[in-house]
C-alpha positions as CSV (number, residue, x, y, z in Angstrom):
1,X,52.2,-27.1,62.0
2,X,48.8,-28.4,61.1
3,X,47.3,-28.4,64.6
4,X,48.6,-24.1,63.9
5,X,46.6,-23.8,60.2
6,X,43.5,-25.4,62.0
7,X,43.8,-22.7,64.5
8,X,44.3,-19.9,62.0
9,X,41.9,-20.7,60.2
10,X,38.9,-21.5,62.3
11,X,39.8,-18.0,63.5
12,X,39.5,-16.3,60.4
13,X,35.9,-18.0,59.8
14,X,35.1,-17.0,62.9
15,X,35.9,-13.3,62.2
16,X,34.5,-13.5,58.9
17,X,31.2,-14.8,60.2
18,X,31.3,-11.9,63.1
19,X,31.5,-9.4,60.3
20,X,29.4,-10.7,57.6
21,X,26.7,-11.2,60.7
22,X,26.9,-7.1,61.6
23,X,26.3,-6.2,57.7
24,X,23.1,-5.2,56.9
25,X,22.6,-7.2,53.3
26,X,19.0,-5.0,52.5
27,X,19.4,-1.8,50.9
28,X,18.5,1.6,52.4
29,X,17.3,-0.5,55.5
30,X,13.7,-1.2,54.3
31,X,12.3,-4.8,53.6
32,X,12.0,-5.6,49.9
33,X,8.5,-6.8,49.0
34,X,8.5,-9.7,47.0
35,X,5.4,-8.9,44.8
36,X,7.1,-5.9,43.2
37,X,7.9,-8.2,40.5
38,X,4.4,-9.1,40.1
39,X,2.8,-6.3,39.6
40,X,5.8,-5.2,36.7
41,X,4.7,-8.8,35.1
42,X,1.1,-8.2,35.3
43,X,0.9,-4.6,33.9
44,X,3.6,-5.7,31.1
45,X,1.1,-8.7,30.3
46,X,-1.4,-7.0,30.3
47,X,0.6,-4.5,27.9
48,X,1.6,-7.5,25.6
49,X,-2.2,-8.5,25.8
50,X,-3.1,-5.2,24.2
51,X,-0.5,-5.0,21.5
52,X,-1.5,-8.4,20.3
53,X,-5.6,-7.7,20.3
54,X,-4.6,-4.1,18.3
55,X,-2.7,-6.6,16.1
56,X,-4.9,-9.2,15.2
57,X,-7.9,-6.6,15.0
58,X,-5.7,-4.7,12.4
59,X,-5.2,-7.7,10.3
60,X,-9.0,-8.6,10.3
61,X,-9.6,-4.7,9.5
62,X,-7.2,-4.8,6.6
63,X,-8.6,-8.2,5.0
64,X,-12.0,-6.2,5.7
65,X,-10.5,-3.5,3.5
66,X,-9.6,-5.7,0.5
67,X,-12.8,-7.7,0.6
68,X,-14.5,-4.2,0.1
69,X,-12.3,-3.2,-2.6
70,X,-12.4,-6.6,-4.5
71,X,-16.7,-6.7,-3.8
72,X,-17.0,-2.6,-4.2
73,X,-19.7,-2.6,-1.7
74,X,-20.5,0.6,0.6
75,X,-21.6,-1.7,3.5
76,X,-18.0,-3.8,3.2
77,X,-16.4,-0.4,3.3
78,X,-18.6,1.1,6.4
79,X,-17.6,-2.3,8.4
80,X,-14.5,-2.2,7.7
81,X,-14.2,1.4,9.0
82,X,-16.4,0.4,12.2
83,X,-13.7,-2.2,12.9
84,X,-10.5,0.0,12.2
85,X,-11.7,2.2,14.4
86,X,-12.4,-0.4,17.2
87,X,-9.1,-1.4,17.3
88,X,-8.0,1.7,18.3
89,X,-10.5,2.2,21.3
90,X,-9.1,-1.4,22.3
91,X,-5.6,-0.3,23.5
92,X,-8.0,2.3,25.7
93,X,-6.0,5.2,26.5
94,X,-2.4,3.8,26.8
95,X,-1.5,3.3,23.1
96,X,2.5,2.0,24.1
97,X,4.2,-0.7,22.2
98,X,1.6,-0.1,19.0
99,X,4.0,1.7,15.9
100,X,2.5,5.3,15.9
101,X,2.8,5.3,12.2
102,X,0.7,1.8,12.3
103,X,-2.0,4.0,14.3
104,X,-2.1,6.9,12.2
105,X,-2.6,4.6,8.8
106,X,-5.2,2.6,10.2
107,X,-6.9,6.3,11.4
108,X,-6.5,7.3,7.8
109,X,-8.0,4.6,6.1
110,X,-10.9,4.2,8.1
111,X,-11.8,7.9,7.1
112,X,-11.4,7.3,3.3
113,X,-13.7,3.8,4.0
114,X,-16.2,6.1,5.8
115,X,-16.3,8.2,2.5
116,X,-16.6,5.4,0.3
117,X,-19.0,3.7,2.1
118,X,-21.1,6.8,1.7
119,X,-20.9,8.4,5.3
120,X,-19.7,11.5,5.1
121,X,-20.7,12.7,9.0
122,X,-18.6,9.9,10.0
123,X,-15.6,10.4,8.5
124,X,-15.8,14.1,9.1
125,X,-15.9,13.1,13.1
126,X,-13.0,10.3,12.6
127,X,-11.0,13.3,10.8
128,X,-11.6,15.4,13.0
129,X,-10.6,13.0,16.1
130,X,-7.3,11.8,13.4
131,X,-6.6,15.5,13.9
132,X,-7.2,15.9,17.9
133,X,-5.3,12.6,18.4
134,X,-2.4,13.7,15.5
135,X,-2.1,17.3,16.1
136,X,0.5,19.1,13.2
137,X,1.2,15.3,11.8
138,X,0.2,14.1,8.3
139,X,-0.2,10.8,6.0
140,X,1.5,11.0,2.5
141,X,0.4,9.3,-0.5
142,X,2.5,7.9,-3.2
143,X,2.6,10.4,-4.9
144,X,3.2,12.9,-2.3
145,X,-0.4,14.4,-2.0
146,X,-1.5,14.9,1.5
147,X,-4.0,13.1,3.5
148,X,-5.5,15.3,5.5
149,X,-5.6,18.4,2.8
150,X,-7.2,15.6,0.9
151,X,-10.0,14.6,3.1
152,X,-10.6,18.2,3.9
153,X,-11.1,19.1,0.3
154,X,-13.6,16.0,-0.1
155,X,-15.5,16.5,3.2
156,X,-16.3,19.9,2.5
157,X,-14.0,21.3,5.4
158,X,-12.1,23.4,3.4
159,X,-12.7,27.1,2.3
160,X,-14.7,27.5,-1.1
161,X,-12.4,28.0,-3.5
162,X,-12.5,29.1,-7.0
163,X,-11.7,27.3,-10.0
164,X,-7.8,28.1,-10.2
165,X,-7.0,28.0,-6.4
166,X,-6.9,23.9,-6.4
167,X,-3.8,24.3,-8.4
168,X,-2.0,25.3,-4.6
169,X,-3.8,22.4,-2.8
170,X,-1.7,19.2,-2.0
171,X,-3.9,16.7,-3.5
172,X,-3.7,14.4,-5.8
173,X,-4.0,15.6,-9.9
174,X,-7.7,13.3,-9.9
175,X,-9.0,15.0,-7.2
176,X,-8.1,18.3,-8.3
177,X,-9.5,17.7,-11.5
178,X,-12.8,16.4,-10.1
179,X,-13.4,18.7,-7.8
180,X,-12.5,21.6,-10.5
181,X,-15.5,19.9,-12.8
182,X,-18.0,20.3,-9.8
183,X,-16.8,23.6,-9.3
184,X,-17.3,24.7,-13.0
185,X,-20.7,22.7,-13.0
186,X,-21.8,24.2,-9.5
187,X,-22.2,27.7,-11.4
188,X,-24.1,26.7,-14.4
C-alpha cells in the first residue's frame, strides 16, 4: 500500500508541475518593469517634498504676520507678503496635497499685508491673480463681510459710488464708514 501512495503521488506532482509549467504567471503577456515602482515613489516624494516646503514657508509667513502686527511696521508687513506669496510659487504649478482653503487664506492675507505695508500696485496685482487663480470663490470674515468686495472697495477697483450705495456693499460696518467719510470729504 505504501509503495501505491508513493506512486500516486509522485504522479500527481508530476502533473501538477506539467501544468503549473504551461501557465503563463505575467499578465496580458508583457514583462513587468521593475522600476514602475520607482518612478510612483519619486514623483510622490517629490510631492511630500513640496507639501512640507509650502508648510514650513507658511508657518515662517504667519510668524512674519504677527511680528508686523505686534511692531506695526510697513516693511514687516511688505516682507511678510513677499514671503506668503513665495510659498505659493514653491509648489510650482501642481498645488496637490496643500488644503485649497489653506491656499486661498494665505492669498488673502498677503493682499491686506500689501495694503498695509503701503503698496497698493501690489496688492491690486496679487488680487487680481487671487481672482484668476480663485475664479467665483470668496474669503469670509468673522463677521461675514467679504474679502474680495473688501479689497476691491479699498483698492479703488470698484465703481464710484455715492454716499448711500455702501450701505449694499458686503464689507465690514468700519470700512463702510470710512470710506463714506472720504466720500463726503472728497466733495468739499
Amino acid at each position: 500500500m505504501t509503495v501505491k501512495r508513493i506512486i500516486l503521488q509522485t504522479a500527481g506532482f508530476g502533473v501538477m508541475a506539467a501544468v503549473l509549467g504551461a501557465c503563463n504567471l505575467t499578465s496580458g503577456g508583457a514583462a513587468v518593469d521593475p522600476t514602475d515602482g520607482v518612478g510612483f515613489r519619486q514623483a510622490r516624494y517629490a510631492e511630500v517634498m513640496r507639501v512640507n516646503s509650502f508648510q514650513s514657508c507658511r508657518e515662517e509667513a504667519l510668524l512674519m504676520d504677527r511680528q508686523a502686527r505686534k511692531r506695526g511696521a510697513a516693511g514687516a508687513y511688505l516682507t511678510s507678503a513677499t514671503i506668503m506669496e513665495k510659498c505659493e510659487a514653491g509648489l510650482g504649478g501642481s498645488p496637490r496635497g496643500v488644503s485649497h482653503d489653506d491656499r486661498m487664506r494665505l492669498a488673502a492675507l498677503a493682499i491686506i499685508n500689501f495694503l498695509k505695508g503701503g503698496d497698493s500696485e501690489k496688492a491690486r496685482q496679487s488680487l487680481s491673480k487671487f481672482q484668476r487663480t480663485y475664479p467665483g470663490e470668496d474669503i469670509y470674515f468673522g463677521d461675514g463681510s467679504s474679502f474680495i468686495a473688501t479689497a476691491e472697495l479699498l483698492l479703488g477697483r470698484s465703481r464710484k459710488m455715492g454716499f448711500g450705495e455702501f450701505a449694499v456693499l458686503n464689507v465690514n460696518r468700519t470700512v463702510k464708514n470710512e470710506m463714506r467719510r472720504l466720500a463726503h470729504w472728497k466733495d468739499k
